[in-house]
SENU-784156 format. One record per residue (C-alpha): residue number from 1; residue in three letters; x, y, z. Coordinates in steps of 0.25 Angstrom, whole numbers, padded with zeros to 4 digits. Layout:
BEGIN
R   i  aa    xx    yy    zz
R NUM ALA     X     Y     Z
...
# end
This chain:
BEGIN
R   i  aa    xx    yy    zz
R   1 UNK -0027 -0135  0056
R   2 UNK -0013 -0141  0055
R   3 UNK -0007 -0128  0055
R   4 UNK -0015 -0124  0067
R   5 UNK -0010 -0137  0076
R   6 UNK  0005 -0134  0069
R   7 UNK  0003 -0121  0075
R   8 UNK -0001 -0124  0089
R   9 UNK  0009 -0135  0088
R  10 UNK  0021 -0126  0087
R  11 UNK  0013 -0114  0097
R  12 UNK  0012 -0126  0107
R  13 UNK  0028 -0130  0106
R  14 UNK  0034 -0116  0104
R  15 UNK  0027 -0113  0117
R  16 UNK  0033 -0125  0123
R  17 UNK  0047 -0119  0121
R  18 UNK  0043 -0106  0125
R  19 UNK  0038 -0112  0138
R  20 UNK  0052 -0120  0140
R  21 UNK  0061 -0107  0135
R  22 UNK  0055 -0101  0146
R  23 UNK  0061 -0109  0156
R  24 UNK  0071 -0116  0150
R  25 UNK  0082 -0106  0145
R  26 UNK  0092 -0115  0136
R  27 UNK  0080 -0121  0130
R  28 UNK  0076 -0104  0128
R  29 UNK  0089 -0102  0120
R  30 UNK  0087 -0115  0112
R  31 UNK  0074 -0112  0107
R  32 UNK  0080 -0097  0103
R  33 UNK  0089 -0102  0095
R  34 UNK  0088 -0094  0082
R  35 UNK  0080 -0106  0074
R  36 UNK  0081 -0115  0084
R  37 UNK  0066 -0116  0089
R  38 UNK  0060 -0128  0081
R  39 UNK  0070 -0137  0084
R  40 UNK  0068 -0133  0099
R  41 UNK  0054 -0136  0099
R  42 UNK  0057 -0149  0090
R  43 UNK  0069 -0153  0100
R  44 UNK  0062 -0148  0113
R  45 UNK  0046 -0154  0109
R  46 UNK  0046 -0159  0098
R  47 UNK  0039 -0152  0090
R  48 UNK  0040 -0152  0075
R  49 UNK  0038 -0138  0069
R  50 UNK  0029 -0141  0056
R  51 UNK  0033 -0127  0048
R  52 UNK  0045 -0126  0039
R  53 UNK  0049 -0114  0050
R  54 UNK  0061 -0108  0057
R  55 UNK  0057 -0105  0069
R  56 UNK  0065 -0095  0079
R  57 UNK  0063 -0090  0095
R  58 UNK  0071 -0078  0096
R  59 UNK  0074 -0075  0112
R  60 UNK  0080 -0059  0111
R  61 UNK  0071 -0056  0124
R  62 UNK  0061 -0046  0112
R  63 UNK  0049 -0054  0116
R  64 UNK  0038 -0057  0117
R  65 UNK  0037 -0056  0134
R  66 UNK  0026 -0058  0143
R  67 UNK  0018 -0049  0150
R  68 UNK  0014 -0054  0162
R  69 UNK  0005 -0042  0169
R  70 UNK -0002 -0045  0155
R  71 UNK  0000 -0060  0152
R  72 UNK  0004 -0059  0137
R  73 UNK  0015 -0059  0129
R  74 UNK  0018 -0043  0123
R  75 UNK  0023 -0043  0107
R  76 UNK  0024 -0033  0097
R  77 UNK  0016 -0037  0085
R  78 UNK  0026 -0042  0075
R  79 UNK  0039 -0041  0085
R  80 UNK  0042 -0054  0089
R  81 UNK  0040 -0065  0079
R  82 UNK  0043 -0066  0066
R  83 UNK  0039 -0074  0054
R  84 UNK  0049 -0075  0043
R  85 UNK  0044 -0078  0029
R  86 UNK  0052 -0079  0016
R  87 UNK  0047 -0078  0002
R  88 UNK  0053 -0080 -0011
R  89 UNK  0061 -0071 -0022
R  90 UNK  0052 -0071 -0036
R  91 UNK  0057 -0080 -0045
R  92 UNK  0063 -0077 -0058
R  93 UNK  0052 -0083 -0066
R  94 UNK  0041 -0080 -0076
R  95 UNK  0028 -0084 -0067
R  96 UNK  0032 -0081 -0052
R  97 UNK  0018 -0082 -0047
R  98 UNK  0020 -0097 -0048
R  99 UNK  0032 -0096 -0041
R 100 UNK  0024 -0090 -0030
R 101 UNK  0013 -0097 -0031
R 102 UNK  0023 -0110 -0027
R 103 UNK  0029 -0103 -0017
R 104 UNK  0017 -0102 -0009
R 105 UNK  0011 -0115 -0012
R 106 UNK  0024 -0119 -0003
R 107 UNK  0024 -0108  0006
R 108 UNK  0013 -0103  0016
R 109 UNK  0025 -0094  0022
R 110 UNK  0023 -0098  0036
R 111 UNK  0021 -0112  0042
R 112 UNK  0023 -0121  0031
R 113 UNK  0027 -0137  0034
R 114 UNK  0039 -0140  0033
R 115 UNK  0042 -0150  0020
R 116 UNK  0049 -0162  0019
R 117 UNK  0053 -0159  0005
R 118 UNK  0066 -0152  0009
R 119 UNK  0075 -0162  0021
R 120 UNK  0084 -0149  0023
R 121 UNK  0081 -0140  0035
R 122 UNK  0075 -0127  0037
R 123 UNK  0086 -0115  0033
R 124 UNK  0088 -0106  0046
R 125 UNK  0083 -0093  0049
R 126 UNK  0093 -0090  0060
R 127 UNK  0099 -0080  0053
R 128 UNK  0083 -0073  0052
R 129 UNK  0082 -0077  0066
R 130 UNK  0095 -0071  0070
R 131 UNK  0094 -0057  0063
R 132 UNK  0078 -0055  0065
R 133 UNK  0076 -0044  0076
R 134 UNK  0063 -0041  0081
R 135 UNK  0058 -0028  0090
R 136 UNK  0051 -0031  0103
R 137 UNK  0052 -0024  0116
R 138 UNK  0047 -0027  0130
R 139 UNK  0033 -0025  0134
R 140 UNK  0028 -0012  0141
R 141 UNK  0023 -0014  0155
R 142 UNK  0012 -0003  0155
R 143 UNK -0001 -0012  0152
R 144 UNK  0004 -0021  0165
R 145 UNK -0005 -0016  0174
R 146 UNK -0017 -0013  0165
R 147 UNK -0018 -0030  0165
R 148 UNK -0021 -0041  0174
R 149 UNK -0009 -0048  0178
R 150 UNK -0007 -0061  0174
R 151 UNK -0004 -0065  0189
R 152 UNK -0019 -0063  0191
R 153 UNK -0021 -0075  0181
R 154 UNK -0028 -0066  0169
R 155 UNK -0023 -0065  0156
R 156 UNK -0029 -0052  0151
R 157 UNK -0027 -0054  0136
R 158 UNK -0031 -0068  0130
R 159 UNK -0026 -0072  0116
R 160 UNK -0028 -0086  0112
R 161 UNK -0028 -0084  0096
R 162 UNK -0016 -0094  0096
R 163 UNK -0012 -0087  0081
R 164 UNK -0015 -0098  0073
R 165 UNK -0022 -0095  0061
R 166 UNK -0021 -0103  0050
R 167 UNK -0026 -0093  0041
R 168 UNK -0014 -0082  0045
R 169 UNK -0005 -0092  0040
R 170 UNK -0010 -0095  0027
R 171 UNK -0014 -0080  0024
R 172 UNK  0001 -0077  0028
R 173 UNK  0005 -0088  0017
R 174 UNK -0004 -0078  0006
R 175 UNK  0002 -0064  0010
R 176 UNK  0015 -0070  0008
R 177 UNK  0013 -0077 -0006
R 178 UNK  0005 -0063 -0010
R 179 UNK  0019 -0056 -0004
R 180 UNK  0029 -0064 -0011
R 181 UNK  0021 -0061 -0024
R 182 UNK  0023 -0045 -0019
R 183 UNK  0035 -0047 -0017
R 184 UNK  0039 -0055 -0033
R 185 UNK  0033 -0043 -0040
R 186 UNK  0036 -0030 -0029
R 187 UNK  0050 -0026 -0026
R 188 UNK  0046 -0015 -0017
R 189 UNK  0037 -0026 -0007
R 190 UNK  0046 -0037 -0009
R 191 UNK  0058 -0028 -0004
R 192 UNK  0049 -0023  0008
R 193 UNK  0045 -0037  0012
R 194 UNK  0058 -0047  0010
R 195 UNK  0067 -0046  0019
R 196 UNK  0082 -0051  0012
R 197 UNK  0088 -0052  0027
R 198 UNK  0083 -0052  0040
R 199 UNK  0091 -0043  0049
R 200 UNK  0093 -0033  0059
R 201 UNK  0096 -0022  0048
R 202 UNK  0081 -0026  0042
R 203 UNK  0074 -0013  0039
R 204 UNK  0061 -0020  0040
R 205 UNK  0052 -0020  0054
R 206 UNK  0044 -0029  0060
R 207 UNK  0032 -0029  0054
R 208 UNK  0038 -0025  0041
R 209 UNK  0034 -0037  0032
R 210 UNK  0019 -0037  0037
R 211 UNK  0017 -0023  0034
R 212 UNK  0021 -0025  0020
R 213 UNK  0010 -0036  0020
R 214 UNK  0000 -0027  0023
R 215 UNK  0003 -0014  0017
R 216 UNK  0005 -0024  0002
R 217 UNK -0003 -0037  0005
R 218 UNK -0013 -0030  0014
R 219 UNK -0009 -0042  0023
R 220 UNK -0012 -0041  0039
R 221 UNK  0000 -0052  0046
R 222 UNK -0009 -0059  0055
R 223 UNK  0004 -0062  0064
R 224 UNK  0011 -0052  0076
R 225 UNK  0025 -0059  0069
R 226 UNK  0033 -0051  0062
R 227 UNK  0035 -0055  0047
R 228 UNK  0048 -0056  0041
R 229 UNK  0049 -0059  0025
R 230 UNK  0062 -0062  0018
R 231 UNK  0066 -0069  0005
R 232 UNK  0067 -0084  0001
R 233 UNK  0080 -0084 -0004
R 234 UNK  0080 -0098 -0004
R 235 UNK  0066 -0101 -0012
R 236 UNK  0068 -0104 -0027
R 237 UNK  0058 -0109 -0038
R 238 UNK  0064 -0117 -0045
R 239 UNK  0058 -0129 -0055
R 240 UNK  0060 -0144 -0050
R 241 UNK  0059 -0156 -0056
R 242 UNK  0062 -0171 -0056
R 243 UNK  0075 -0174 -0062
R 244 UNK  0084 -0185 -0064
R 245 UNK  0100 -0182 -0061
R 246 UNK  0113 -0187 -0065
R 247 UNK  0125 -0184 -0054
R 248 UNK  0137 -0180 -0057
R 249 UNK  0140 -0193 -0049
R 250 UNK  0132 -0201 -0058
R 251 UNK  0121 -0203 -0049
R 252 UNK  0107 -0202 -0054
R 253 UNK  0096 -0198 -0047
R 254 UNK  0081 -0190 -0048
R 255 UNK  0078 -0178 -0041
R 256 UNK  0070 -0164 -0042
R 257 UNK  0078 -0152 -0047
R 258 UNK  0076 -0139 -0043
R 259 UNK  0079 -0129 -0054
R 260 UNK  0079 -0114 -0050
R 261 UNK  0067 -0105 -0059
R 262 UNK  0071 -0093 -0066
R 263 UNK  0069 -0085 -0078
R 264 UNK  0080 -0095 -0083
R 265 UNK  0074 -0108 -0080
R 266 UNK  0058 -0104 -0078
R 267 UNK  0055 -0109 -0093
R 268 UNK  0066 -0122 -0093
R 269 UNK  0060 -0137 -0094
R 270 UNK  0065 -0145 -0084
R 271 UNK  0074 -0153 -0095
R 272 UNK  0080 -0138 -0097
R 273 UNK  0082 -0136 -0083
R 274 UNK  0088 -0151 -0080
R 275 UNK  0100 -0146 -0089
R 276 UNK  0104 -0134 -0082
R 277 UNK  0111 -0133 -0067
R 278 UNK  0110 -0119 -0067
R 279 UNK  0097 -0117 -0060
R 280 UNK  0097 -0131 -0054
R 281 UNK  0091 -0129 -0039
R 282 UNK  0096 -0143 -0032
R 283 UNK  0089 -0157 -0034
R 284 UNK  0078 -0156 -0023
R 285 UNK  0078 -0170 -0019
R 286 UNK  0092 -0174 -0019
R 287 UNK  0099 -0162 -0015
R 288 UNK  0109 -0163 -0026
R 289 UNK  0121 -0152 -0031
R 290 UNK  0119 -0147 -0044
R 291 UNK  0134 -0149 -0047
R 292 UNK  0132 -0163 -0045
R 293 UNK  0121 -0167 -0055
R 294 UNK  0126 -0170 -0068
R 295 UNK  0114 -0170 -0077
R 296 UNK  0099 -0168 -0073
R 297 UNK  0087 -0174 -0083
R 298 UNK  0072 -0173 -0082
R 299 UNK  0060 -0180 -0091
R 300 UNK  0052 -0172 -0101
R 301 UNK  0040 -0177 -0092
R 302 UNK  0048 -0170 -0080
R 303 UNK  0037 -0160 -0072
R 304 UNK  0044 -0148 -0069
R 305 UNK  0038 -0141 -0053
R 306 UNK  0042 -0126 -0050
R 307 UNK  0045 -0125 -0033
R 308 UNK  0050 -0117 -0023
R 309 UNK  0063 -0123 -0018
R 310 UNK  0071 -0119 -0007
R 311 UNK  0087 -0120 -0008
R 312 UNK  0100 -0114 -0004
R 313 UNK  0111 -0113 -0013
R 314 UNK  0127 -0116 -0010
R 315 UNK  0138 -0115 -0018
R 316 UNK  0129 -0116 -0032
R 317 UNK  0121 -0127 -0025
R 318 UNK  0105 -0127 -0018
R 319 UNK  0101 -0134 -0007
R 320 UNK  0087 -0135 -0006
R 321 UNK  0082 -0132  0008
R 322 UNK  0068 -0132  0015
R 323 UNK  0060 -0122  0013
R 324 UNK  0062 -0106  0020
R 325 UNK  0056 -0108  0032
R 326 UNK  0046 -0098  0039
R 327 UNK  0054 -0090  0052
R 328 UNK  0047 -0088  0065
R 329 UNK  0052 -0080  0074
R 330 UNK  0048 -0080  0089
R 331 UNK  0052 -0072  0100
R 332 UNK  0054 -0079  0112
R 333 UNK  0043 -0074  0123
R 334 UNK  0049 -0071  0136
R 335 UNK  0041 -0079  0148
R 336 UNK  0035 -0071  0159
R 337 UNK  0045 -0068  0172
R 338 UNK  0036 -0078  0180
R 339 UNK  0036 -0092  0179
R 340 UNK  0020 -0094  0183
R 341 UNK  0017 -0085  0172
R 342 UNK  0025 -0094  0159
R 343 UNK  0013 -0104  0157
R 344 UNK  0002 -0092  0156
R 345 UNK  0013 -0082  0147
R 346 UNK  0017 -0095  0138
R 347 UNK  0000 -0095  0134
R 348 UNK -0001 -0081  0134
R 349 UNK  0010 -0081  0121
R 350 UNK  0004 -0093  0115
R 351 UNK -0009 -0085  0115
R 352 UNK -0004 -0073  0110
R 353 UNK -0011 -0071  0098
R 354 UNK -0015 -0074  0082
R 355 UNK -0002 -0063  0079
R 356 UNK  0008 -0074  0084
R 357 UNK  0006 -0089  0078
R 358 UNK  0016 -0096  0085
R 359 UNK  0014 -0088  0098
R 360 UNK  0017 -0073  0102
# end
């Protein structure tokens, strides 16, 4: 039910700025900003978006546009918007399956709330946004005739399955966990499926990724959004525990290490680990340099938790950052020629169908 009323929520206010855009062209090239979209809605509405997301508009005039002798919006299945997933590399160690197993216990892979664990902003995805091209092409005007207009007030298609099923997501969240354990143990899918970068020299097409899902996972995407997977780079597992820490600067504190796992460390006590930098993550509560902390000690009761952590690294340091957000990807919908028509066109693309969650 809470996703359901987040859902609507977000519909609600993203029809709101499509409404405005509309009319209103700075506000239009504000709300296109590659990235730039939920701070709009939060600057313009206030609305606070829920999901740790990134969450684009793109406005390059590809669609989808508005068919006013039929009174609905045209797409190609899969050409407009985009999901953009990331999953982790295997880690190096003896029992991945637990790795995996963490993983998805703090990934569904779409729609997650945003935690308050991490006070560091969401990295960016322009650069996806930027270098993400999609196919679409204007709409053919044969069938134009064959319908009522919507000047004489019918709508001859009605769709109002608003796309909301929380049982689509949640599946969504088990083909991805089942295709990550593909992918640790199959070269030949996980090449096929990960995308390293995302650009225009891609050899992958729309559509790609989901077809992999169904010819390996016998998987049918629920979604008209094209699926777009690429690598993690910035998950690691790694084992955490509560230490105490001398600095360099005399300083003592207590914080929670972060300790990379490999084959090298997998098998180490926390005591074993305390005395090595080589593997040392970042302190995840104090944010604290490596080259700054002179000694670290734990007690022999010290409880050792293996975690997914996200970080960045510079110049032999790591940052840790919040979580890789999902990527959606709208297309901006262009509104009809006339004026009279916007309030009917702007329900006919919020009722476009189960395929498009967030609207068509």
């Amino acid at each position: 039910m809470e996703l359901t009323k987040q859902l609507l929520d977000f519909r609600a206010t993203y029809l709101k700025a499509i409404a405005k855009a509309w009319n209103d062209e700075e506000f239009r090239k504000e709300l296109c900003l590659p990235g730039n979209a939920l701070s709009v809605l939060d600057k313009y509405f206030g609305y606070k978006c829920p999901w740790n997301i990134q969450f684009s508009i793109k406005d390059l005039g590809e669609g989808p546009f508005y068919n006013e002798a039929r009174g609905v919006y045209m797409t190609d299945s899969l050409s407009f918007d985009k999901f953009v997933v990331s999953v982790p590399e295997k880690p190096a160690i003896p029992n991945p399956a637990e790795a995996l197993s963490h993983y998805y216990f703090d990934n569904s892979w779409i729609l997650e709330s945003i935690t308050d664990d991490v006070n560091h902003s969401n990295l960016s995805l322009q650069q996806v946004f930027d270098t993400l091209c999609a196919s679409g092409h204007k709409d053919h005007p044969e069938s134009a005739f064959i319908f009522p207009s919507m000047k004489d007030g019918l709508i001859p298609e009605a769709s109002y399955d608003l796309g909301n099923s929380n049982t689509h997501f949640v599946e969504f969240g088990g083909v991805m966990a089942a295709a990550v354990a593909l992918a640790w143990s199959n070269t030949k899918f996980s090449n096929s499926l990960i995308e390293e970068t995302i650009s225009h020299s891609s050899t992958n097409t729309i559509g790609h990724a989901t077809k992999l899902l169904k010819d390996w996972l016998d998987y049918d995407y629920p979604w008209d959004v094209d699926l777009i997977v690429k690598k993690d780079k910035l998950a690691k597992y790694a084992r955490t525990f509560d230490a105490a820490l001398t600095l360099r600067s005399g300083e003592q504190l207590r914080g929670t290490v972060a300790y990379l796992l490999d084959e090298s460390t997998f098998k180490l006590s926390a005591r074993d680990l305390s005395a090595s930098r080589d593997k040392l993550l970042f302190v995840l509560d104090e944010q604290i340099s490596p080259k700054d902390i002179e000694s670290i000690s734990v007690s022999e009761s010290t409880i050792t938790i293996d975690k997914w952590v996200w970080c960045v690294e510079s110049e032999g340091n790591y940052q840790q950052v919040q979580k890789t957000p999902l990527g959606i990807i709208l297309s901006f919908p262009e509104a009809p020629d006339d004026k009279a028509s916007q309030p009917v066109a702007l329900t006919r693309y919020n009722n476009d169908g189960p395929g498009f969650p967030f609207t068509c």
